[in-house]
C-alpha positions in Angstrom: -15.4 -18.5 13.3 -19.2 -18.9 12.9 -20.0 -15.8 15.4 -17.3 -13.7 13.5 -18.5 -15.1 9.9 -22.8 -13.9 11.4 -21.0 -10.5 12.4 -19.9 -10.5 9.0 -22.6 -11.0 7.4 -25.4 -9.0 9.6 -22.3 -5.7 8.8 -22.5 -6.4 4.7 -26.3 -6.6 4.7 -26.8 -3.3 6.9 -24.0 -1.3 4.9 -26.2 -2.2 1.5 -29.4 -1.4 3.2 -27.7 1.9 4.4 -26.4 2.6 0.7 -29.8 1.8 -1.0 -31.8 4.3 1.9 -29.0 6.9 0.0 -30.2 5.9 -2.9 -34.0 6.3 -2.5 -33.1 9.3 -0.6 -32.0 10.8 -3.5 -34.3 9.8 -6.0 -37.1 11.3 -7.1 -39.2 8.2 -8.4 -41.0 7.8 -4.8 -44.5 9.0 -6.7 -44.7 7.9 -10.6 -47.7 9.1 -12.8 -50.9 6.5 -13.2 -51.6 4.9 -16.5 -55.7 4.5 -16.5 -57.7 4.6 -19.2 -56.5 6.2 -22.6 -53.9 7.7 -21.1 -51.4 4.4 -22.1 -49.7 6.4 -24.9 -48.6 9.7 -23.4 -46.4 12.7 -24.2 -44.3 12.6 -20.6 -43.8 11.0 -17.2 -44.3 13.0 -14.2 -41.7 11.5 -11.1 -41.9 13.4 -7.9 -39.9 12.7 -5.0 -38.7 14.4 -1.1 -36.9 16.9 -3.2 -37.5 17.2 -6.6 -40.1 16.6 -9.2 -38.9 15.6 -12.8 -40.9 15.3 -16.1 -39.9 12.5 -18.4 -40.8 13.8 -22.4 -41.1 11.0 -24.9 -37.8 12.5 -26.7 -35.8 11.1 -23.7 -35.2 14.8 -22.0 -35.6 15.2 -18.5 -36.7 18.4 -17.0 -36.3 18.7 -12.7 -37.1 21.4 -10.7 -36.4 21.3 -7.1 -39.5 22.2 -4.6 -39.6 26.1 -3.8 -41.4 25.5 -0.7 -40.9 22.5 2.0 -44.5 23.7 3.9 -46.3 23.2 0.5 -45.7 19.5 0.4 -47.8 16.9 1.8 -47.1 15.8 5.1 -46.1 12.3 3.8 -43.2 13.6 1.9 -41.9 16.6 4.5 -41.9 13.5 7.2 -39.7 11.4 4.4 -37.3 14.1 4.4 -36.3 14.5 8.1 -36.7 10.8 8.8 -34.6 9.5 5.8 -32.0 12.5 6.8 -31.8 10.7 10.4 -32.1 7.0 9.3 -28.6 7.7 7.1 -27.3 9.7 10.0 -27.6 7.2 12.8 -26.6 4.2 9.8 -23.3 6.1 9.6 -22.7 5.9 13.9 -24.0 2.2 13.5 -20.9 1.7 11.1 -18.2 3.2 13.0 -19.7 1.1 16.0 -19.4 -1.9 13.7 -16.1 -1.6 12.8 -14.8 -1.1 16.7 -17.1 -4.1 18.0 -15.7 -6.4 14.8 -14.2 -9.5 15.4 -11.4 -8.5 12.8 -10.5 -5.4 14.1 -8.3 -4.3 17.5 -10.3 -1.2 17.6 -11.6 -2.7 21.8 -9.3 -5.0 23.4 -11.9 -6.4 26.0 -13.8 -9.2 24.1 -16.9 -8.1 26.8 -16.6 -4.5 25.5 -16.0 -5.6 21.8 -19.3 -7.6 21.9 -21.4 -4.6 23.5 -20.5 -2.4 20.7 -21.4 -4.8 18.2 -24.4 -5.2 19.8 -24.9 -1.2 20.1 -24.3 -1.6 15.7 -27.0 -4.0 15.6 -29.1 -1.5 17.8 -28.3 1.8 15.6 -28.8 -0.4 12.5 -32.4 -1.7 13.6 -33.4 2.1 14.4 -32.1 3.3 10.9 -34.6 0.5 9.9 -37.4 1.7 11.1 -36.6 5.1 10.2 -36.9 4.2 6.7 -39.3 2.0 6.8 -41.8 4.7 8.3 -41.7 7.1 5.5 -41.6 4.6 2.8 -45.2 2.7 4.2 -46.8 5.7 5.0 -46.1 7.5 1.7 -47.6 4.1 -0.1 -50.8 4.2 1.6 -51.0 7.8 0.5 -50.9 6.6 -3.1 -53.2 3.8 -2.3 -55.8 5.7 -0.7 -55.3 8.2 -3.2 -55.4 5.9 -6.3 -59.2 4.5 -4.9 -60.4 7.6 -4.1 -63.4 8.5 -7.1 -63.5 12.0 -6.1 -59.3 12.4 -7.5 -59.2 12.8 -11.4 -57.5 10.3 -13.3 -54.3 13.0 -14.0 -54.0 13.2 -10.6 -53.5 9.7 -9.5 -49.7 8.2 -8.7 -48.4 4.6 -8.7 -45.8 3.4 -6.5 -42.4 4.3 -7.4 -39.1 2.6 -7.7 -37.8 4.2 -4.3 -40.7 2.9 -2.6 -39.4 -0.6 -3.6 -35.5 0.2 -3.0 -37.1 1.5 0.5 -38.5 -1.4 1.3 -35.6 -3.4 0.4 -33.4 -1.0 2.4 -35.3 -1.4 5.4 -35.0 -5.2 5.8 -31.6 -5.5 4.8 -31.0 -3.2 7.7 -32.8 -5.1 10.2 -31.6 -8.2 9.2 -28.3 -6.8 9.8 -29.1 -5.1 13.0 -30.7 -8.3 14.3 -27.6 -10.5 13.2 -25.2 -8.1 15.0 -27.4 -8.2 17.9 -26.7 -12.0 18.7 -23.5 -11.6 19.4 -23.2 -12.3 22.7 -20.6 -10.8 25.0 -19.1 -14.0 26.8 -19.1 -14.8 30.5 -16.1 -12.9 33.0 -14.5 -16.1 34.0 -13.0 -15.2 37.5 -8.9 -15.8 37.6 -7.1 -15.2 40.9 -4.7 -12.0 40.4 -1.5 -12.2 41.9 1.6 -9.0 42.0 4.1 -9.9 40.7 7.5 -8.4 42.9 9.5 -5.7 41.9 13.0 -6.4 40.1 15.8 -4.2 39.6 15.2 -4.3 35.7 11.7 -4.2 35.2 11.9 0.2 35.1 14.0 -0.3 31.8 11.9 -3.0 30.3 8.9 -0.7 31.2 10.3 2.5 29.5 11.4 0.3 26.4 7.6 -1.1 26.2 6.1 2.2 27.0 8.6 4.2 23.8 7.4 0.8 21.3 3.9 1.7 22.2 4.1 5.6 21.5 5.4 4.1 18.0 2.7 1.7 17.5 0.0 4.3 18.1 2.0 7.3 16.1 2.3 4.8 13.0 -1.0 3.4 13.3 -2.2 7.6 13.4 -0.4 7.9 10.5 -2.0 5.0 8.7 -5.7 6.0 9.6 -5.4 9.7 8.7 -3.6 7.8 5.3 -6.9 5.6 4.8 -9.3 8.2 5.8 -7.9 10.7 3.1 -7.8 8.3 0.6 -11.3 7.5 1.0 -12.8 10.9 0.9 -11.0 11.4 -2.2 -12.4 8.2 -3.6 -15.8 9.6 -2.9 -15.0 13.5 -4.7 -14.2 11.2 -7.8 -16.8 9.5 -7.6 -19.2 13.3 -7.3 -16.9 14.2 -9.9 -18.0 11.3 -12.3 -21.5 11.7 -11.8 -22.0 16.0 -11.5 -22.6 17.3 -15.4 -20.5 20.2 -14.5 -17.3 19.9 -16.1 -18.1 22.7 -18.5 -20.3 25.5 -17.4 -21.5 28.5 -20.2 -19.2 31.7 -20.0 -20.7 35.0 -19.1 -19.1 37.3 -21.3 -19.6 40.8 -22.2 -23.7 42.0 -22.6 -24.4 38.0 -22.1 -24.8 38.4 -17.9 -28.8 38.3 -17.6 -29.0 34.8 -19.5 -32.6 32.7 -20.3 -30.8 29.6 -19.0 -27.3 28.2 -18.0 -26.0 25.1 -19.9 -24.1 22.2 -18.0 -21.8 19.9 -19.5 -20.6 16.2 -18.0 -19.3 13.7 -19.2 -22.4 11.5 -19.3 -25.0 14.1 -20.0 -25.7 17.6 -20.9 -28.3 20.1 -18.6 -29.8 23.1 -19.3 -30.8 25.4 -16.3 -33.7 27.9 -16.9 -33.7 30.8 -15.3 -37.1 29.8 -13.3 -34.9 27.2 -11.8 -36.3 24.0 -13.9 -33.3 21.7 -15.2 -33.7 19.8 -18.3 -31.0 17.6 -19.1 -30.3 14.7 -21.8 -27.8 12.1 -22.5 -25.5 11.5 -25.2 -26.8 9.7 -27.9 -23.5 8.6 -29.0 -20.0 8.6 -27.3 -17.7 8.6 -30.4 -19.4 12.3 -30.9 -17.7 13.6 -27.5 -14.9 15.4 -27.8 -11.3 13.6 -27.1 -10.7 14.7 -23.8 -14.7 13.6 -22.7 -14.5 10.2 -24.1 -10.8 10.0 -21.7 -12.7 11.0 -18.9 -15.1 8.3 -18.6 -12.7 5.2 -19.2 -10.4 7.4 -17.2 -12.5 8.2 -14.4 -14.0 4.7 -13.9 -10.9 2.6 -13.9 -10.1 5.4 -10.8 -13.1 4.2 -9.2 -12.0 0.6 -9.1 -8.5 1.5 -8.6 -9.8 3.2 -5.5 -12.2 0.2 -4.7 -9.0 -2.1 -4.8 -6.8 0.6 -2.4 -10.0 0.5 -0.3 -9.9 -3.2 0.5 -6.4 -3.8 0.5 -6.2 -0.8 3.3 -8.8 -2.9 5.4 -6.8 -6.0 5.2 -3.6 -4.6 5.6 -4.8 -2.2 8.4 -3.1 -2.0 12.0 -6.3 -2.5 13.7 -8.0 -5.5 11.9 -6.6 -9.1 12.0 -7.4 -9.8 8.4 -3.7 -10.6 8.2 -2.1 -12.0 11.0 1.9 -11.9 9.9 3.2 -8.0 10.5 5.6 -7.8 7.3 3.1 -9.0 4.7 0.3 -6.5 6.7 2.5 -3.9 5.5 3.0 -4.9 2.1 -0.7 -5.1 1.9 -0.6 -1.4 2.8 1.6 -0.1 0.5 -0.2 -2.0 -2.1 -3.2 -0.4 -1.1 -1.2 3.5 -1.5 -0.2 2.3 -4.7 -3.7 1.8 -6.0 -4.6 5.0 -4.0 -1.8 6.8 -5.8 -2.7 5.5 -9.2 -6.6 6.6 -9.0 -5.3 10.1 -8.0 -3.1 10.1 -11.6 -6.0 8.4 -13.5 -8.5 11.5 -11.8 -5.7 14.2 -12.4 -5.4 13.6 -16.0 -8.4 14.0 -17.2 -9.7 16.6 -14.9 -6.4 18.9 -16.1 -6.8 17.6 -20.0 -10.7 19.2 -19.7 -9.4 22.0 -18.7 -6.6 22.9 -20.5 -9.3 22.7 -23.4 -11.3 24.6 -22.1 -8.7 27.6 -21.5 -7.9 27.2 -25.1 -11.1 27.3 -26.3 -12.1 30.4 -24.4 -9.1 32.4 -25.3 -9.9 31.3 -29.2 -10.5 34.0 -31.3 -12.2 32.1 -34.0 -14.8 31.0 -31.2 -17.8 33.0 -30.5 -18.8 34.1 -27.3 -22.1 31.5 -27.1 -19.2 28.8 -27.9 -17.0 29.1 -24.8 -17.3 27.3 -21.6 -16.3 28.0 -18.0 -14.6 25.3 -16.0 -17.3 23.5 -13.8 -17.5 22.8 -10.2 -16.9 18.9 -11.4 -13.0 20.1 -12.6 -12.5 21.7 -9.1 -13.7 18.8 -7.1 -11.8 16.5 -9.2 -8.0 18.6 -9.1 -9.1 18.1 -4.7 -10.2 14.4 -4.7 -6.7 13.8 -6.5 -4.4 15.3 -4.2 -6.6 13.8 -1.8 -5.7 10.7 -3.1 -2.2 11.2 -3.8 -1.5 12.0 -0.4 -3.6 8.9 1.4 -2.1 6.7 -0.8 1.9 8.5 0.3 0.9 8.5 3.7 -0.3 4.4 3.7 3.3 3.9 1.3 5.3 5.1 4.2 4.2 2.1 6.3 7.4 0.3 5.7 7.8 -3.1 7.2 9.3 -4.5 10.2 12.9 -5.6 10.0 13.6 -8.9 10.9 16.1 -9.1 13.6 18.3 -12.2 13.2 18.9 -13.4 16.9 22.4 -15.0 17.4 22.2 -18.1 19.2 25.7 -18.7 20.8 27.0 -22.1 20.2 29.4 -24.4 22.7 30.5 -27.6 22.4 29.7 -29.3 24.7 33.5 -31.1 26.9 33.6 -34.6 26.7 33.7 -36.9 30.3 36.5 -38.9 30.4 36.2 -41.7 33.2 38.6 -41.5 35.7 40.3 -44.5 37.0 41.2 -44.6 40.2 43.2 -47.5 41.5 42.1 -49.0 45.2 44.7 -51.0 47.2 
């Protein structure tokens, strides 16, 4: 219990440190500008990160532009890029390996083998670590060195960003996790005498039996993971969906083909794309001044998110290959809950993603609306319609995991004859 509650423990604390290196990945707050001097009060923020840099006005709007050129960046920054790139990549194989080598799962039969890929998590988990922790430290002493040089102006100097900090956060939950799933231990081959057991007249029926129940065990458990693993990735479109402003995109209509900029719509925020590539975008001020079928979305949308976060950790627990559960029937009730919640985060994602865009059809064939008026659908509608049927058909595939019957064995009875003494008489 203590080695499986470490293992754990060491997988949580790598899977957040692999979430948060997403995170700063993405970011681009690694380089913030320097307040020094009279320059407390100031008209805008300049962020710059591995692949953007954003300017922050006073008013609240954000403008991003994304780097033209990858050679004209320090070398700090082009390093960040491939290294973060690889640090996520190999904390995705250290994952999977953590979820074969778990104490929970029956992904490895052989407890020697089981503990070897655990340790090979730990291993994958350490080197995504250092992977992150390389780019993060050596883009900080940039700064540093930079902020104390007196031949850099004042406007030129950076603090330390928030991905910096995230960064190094990421990188010691990561080793800490890597260095917890690196003690477990493979135990000792104990060496039992083998003996062959002899051949019986029976034992080619009982053999053909066994091999048909584990061709079913292994099609339904198929079944199951291809249910999960569809689920999931439709969990994660919503979840794109929820965050991409592009659930109404301007129309190009008529002489209006060679626009000045290209205006994004979300359900959070609004954008505005210029035609030299800088993005500017804003959010709402106020939600009651979204339109009906905007303010749905977001109660909509979210409520999916946790529906799906629920389906998620009900699949887990009620999976074939984990011994969360150890009784087979209520395994797979926990499954079919787990489609259920699947199945409703695919309805609460469908709704809203068709509502927007049956608004936007009627809008745009409108004659009372001008041409600068009507909206496109966005990319956001698109992925949305695919991460519900996604959904829908994880959460069909995990509800057909009916469970076991249970067989009522008839015991025959006898009663048992009762011994009468017998007398017999010696002369």
């Amino acid at each position: 219990m203590v080695s499986a509650g470490l293992q754990m423990l060491g997988t949580a604390l790598a899977i957040i440190g692999w979430i948060m290196t997403i995170v700063i990945c993405a970011l681009p707050m690694w380089k913030v500008t320097a307040f020094i001097g009279n320059n407390i009060v100031t008209a805008q923020i300049t962020w710059e990160g591995i692949w953007m840099s954003c300017v922050v006005q006073s008013t609240g709007q954000m403008q991003c532009k994304v780097y033209d050129s990858m050679l004209a960046l320090s070398s700090d920054l082009q390093a960040a890029r491939a290294l973060c790139v690889i640090s996520i990549l190999i904390g995705i194989f250290g994952i999977l390996l953590a979820i074969a080598g778990g104490k929970c799962t029956n992904c490895v039969e052989d407890e020697s083998s089981k503990a070897k890929v655990g340790i090979a998590s730990g291993v994958a988990f350490i080197v995504s670590g250092i992977l992150c922790l390389i780019p993060v430290c050596w883009t900080a002493n940039t700064i540093i060195r930079d902020f104390y040089n007196p031949l850099i102006l004042s406007a030129q100097k950076y603090e330390i960003g928030a991905s910096l900090y995230i960064g190094w956060a990421a990188a010691a939950l990561l080793l800490i996790g890597g260095g917890l799933l690196c003690c477990n231990c493979p135990p000792k081959d104990n060496y039992s005498a083998k003996y062959t057991a002899p051949k019986s007249a029976g034992s080619k029926g009982y053999r053909k039996s066994l091999c048909t129940l584990k061709v079913k065990r292994m099609t339904s458990q198929g079944v199951q993971f291809i249910g999960i693993l569809t689920a999931f990735l439709g969990w994660l479109g919503v979840i794109v969906a929820c965050c991409l402003p592009q659930w109404r995109v301007t129309a190009f209509i008529g002489a209006n083909i060679v626009t000045a900029q290209i205006i994004w719509e979300g359900i959070w925020m609004t954008c505005a794309v210029q035609s030299t590539g800088q993005m500017q975008c804003k959010i709402y001020d106020s939600m009651l001044a979204l339109t009906a079928d905007l303010q749905a979305a977001r109660a909509m949308i979210i409520i999916s998110i946790l529906a799906g976060i629920i389906g998620i950790m009900a699949s887990i627990a009620g999976g074939k290959c984990t011994n969360c559960i150890e009784n087979s029937r209520a395994k797979a009730m926990a499954c079919i809950v787990a489609g259920v919640c699947f199945i409703i985060a695919g309805v609460l994602c469908l709704i809203p993603v068709s509502w927007t865009a049956q608004s936007i059809i009627a809008e745009f064939y409108n004659p009372l609306m001008t041409d600068a008026q009507r909206r496109e659908l966005g990319t956001s509608l698109y992925i949305g319609w695919a991460a519900a049927g996604l959904m829908l058909m994880g959460g069909i595939l995990l509800c057909l995991n009916c469970p076991p019957n249970e067989q009522r064995i008839y015991n025959p009875k006898y009663t048992s004859t009762r011994l009468t003494p017998i007398s017999r008489e010696y002369v």
